[in-house]
C-alpha positions in Angstrom: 14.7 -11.9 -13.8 13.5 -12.0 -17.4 15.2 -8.2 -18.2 15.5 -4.6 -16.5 12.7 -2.6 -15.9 11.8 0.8 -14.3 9.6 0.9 -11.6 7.8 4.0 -9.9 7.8 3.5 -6.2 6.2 6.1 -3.9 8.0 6.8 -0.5 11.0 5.0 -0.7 12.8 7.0 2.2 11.9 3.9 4.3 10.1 0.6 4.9 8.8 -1.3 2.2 9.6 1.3 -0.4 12.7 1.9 0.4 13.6 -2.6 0.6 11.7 -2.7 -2.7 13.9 -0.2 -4.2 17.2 -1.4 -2.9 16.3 -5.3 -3.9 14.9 -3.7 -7.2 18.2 -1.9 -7.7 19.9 -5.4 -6.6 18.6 -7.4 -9.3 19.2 -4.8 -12.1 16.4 -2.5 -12.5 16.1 1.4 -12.8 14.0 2.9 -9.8 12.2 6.1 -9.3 11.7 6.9 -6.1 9.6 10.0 -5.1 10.6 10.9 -1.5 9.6 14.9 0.4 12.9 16.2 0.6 16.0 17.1 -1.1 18.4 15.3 1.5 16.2 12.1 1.0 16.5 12.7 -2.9 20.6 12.8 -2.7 20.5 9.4 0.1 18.3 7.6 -2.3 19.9 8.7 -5.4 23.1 7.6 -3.8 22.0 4.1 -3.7 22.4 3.6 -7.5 24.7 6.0 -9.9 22.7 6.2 -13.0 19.7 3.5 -11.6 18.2 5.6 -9.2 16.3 8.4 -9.7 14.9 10.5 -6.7 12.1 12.6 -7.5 10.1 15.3 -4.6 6.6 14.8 -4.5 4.2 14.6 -1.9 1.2 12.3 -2.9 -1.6 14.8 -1.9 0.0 17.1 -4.4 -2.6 16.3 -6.8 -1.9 19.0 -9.5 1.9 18.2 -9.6 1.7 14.1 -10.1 0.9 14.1 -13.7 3.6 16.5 -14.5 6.1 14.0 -12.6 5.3 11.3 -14.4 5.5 12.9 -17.6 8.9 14.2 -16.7 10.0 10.5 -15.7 8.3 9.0 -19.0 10.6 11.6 -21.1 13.6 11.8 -19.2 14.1 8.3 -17.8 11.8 5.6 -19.5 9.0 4.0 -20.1 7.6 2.9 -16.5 6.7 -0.2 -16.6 6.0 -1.1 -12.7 4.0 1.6 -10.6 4.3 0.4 -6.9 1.5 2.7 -4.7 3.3 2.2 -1.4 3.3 5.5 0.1 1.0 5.4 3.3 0.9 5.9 6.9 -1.4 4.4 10.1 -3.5 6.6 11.6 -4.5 5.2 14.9 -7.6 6.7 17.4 -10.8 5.4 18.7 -13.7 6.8 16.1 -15.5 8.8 18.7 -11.9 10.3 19.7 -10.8 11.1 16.4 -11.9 14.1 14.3 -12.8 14.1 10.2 -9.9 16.0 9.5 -7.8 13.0 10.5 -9.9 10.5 8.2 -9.1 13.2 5.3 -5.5 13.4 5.7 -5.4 9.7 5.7 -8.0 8.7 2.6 -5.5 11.9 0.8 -2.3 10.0 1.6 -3.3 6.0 1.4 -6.3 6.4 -1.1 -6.5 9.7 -3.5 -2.5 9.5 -3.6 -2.3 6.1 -5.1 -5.7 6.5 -7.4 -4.2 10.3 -8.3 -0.7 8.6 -9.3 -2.4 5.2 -10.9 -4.8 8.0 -13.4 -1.2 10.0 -14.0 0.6 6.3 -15.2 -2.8 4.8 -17.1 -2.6 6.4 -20.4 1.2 5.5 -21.0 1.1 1.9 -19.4 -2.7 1.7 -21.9 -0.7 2.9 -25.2 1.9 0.7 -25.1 -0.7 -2.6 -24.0 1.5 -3.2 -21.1 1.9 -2.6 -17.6 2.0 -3.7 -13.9 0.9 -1.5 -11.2 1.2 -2.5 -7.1 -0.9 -1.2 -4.3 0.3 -1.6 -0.9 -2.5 -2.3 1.2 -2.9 -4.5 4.3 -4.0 -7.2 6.1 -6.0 -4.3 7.5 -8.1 -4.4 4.2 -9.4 -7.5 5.2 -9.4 -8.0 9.2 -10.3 -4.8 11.6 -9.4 -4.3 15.2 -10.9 -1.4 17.8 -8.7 2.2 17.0 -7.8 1.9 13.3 -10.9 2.4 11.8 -9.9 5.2 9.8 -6.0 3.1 8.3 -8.3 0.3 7.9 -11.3 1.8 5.8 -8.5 3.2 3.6 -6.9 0.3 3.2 -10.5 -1.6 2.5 -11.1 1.1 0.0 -7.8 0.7 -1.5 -8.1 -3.5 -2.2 -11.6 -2.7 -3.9 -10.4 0.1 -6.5 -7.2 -2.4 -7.2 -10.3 -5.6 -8.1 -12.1 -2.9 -10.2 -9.2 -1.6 -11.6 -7.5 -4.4 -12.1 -11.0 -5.3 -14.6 -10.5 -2.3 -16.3 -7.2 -2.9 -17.7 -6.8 -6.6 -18.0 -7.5 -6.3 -21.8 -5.1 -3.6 -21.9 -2.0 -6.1 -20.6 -2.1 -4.3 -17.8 -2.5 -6.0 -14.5 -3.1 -4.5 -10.7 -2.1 -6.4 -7.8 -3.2 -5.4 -4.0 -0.7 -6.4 -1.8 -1.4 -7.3 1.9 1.3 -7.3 4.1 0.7 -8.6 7.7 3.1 -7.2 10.6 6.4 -6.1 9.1 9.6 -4.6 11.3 8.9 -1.1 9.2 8.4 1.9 11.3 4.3 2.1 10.6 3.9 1.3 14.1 6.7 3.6 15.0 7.0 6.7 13.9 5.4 6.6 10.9 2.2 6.2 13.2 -0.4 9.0 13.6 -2.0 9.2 16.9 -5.3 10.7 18.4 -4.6 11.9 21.8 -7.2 9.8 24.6 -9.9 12.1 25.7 -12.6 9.2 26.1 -12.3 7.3 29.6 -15.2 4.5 28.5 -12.9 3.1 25.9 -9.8 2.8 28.3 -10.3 -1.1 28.9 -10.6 -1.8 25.4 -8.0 0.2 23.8 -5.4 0.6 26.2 -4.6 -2.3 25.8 -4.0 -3.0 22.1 -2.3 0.3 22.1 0.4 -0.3 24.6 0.4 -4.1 22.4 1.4 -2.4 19.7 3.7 0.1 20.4 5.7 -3.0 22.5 5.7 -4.8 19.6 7.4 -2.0 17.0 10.6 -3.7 15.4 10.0 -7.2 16.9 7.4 -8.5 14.2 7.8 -11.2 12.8 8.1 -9.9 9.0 10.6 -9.1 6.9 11.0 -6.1 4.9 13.5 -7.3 2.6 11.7 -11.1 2.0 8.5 -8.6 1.3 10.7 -7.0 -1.2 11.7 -10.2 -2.7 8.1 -11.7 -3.0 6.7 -8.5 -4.9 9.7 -8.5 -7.1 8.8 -12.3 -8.0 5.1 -11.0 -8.3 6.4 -8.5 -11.1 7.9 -11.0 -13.3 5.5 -13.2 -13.2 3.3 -13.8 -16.5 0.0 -13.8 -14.6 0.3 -12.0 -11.3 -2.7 -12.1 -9.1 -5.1 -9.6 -8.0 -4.4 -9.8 -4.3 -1.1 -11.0 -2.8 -1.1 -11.7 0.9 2.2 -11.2 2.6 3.4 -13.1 5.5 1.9 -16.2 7.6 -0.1 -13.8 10.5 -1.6 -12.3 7.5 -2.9 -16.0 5.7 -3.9 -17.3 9.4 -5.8 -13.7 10.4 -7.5 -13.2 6.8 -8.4 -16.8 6.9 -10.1 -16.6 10.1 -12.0 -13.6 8.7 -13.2 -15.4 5.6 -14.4 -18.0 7.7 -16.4 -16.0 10.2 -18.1 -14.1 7.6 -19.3 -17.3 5.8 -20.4 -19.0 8.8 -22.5 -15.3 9.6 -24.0 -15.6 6.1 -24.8 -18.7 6.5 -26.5 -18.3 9.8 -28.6 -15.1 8.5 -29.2 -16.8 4.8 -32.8 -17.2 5.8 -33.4 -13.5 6.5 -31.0 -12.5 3.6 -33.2 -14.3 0.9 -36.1 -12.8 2.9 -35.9 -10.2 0.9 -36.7 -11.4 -2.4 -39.8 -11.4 -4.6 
């Protein structure tokens, strides 16, 4: 570790915020931590005397992010690592599952982190420095039947980060999507939003992958605190990347994808260039 810094982590009551935050807090650094209640504020606080600093906010609290981070700029220090990582899975066939529950999600895994990301921009632009993480997922990339909703956030979420991240780059600030794969956090759990089955024609296909997944909460094959380790690595490094996948189903899966989709443009180049002229 080159020398301390403070990083802004959203949701750091559990899974990857709270690993990066206690590996952060490991090495040296100051975190803040913004977590929804005040017995979560005093349990992460606890973690660090002085180095950890709990602060209530829910994401979708638009109107109260910017006076947070002005708060934390004044009273703790200069932030110099935003890490977007509060989110949740919403899982439902489309048909099954109403707009309000696409709303709640884009609120909590998309307008949080862009809401939060405008509130840190101005500070991280005046001094020309800055480094500012997006949790995303493998599910910004790859898609499977009944996560449509989790995985157009997510695909939303790794093409703000690319834009952003050419928006700032002459500022010295970078932006790195990372994709974790299957991690041992609760996001299958009970961090996971589910639409109640009301559709019998999708029974064979989504049964299924449901039951899959829900047998496969806390045996994946990644770990939290390695994740932590990585994006610490990433946030010393002099030339981060823009996207940062995290763990081998995640390189094999993407990979795959990347693959398919040139071999389909390949096969429809004819009637792509078509269109020309």
């Amino acid at each position: 570790m080159a020398f301390s810094k403070t990083l802004l982590i959203t949701g750091v009551s559990s899974g990857f915020g709270r690993a990066l935050a206690e590996q952060a807090l490991a090495d040296g650094h100051r975190v803040v931590g913004t977590v929804r209640g005040a017995e979560a504020k005093r349990a992460f606080e606890a973690l660090g005397a002085g180095r950890a600093f709990g602060r209530l906010l829910d994401v979708t609290d638009f109107e109260a992010i910017e006076g947070v981070i002005a708060e934390v700029e004044e009273r703790v220090g200069e932030i110099d690592v935003l890490v977007n990582n509060a989110g949740y899975g919403q899982e439902g066939v489309l048909e099954e599952s109403p707009l309000e529950a696409m709303r709640r999600q884009f609120d909590v895994n998309v307008f949080g982190a862009v809401a939060m990301t405008r509130a840190v921009l101005p500070y991280m632009r005046r001094r020309r420095r800055g480094h500012i993480l997006n949790i995303t997922s493998m599910g910004g990339y790859i898609t499977m039947p009944g996560i449509a909703y989790y995985c157009g956030s997510k695909f939303a979420l790794e093409g703000i980060s690319e834009v952003l991240g050419k928006e700032v780059a002459a500022f010295g600030i970078f932006v790195t999507a990372v994709a974790p794969g299957s991690f041992r956090t609760d996001w299958a759990g009970r961090s996971m939003v589910r639409t109640p089955r009301s559709i019998a024609d999708y029974d064979a296909l989504f049964d299924p992958i449901r039951e899959a997944r829900e047998a496969k909460s806390g045996q994946q094959l990644g770990d939290p605190v390695k994740a932590a380790r990585a994006m610490l690595t990433l946030i010393d490094s002099e030339a981060p990347p823009a996207h940062l996948l995290l763990g081998s189903d995640a390189l094999g899966l993407v990979r795959d994808k990347l693959a398919a989709l040139a071999a389909e443009i390949d096969h429809w180049e004819a009637l792509s260039q078509s269109t020309d002229g």
